[in-house]
Phi, psi and omega in degrees: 000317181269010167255015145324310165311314205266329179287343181263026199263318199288335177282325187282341183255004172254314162301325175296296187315306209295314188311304203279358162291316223270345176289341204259293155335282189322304181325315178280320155338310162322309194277314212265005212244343182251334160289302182302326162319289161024266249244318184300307185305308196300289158356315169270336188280331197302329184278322182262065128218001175101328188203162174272338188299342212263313190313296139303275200322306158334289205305304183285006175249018156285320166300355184190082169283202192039016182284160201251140177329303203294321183265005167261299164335265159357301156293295162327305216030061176249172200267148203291334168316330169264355194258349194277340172294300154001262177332333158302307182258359143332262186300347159294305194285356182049063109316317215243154152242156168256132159209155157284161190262140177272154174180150187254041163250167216249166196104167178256142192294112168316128173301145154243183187194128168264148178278187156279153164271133168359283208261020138268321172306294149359303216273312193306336196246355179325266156011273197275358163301301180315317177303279237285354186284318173319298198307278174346310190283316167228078131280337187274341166292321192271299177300359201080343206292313160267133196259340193258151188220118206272145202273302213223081199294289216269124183242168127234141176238133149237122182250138201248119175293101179283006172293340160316333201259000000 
């Protein structure tokens, strides 16, 4: 009876290892599968905003909006020097919004920053994506090859769903 006991003790704990391998692949899989979103997002973000640093910076401050240069730098882990530069041009292109953060101890109060939504962000680049889709389409009107030139081959409509919200 008890080396009953101990094979099947010996079977549930072998099966337990297998659970916590086969839990642990998943994880990482899991982990690699978010880094891989990320890193796509970022990417992407990288073409509409010009760089990937401004681009990290967007994603985290959709994600934490009201953060201070010190806590995007921190979050990122870019050096604060570049993110406060960012953030400059940023916050010029009103990509950004600026405020000071309030607080009732004495000293001075740190700028924070909220991003734009995704779909104010779309629509502000909307434009020059459009110009430049124009140019492409009479390029051969610009090279010579052709003479007639269409004003507004290319249209993009963005429409911001509110059913979403």
């Amino acid at each position: 009876m008890s080396t009953d006991d101990s094979s099947e003790g010996g079977h549930d704990t072998a099966a337990d290892e297998a659970q916590e391998g086969v839990r642990d692949r998943l994880e990482q899989e899991a982990g690699r599968a978010v880094e891989g979103f990320d890193d796509g997002i970022v990417d992407l973000l990288s073409w509409v905003l010009d760089t990937e640093t401004r681009a990290r910076i967007y994603v985290y401050l959709r994600q934490n909006p009201g953060s201070t240069s010190e806590e995007i730098a921190d979050g990122t882990g870019l050096y604060p020097s570049t993110v406060r530069e960012a953030l400059a041009a940023l916050t010029e292109e009103e990509t950004l919004e600026r405020r000071k953060r309030e607080s009732d101890g004495a000293g001075n109060n740190p700028y924070e920053y909220t991003a734009m939504a995704p779909s104010e962000l779309v629509g502000s680049v909307v434009g020059e994506i459009q110009d430049e889709l124009n140019t492409v389409f009479n390029l051969d009107c610009h090279l010579g090859v052709r003479t007639e030139e269409n004003d507004e081959p290319v249209q993009i409509t963005v429409e911001d769903d509110d059913s979403n919200r």
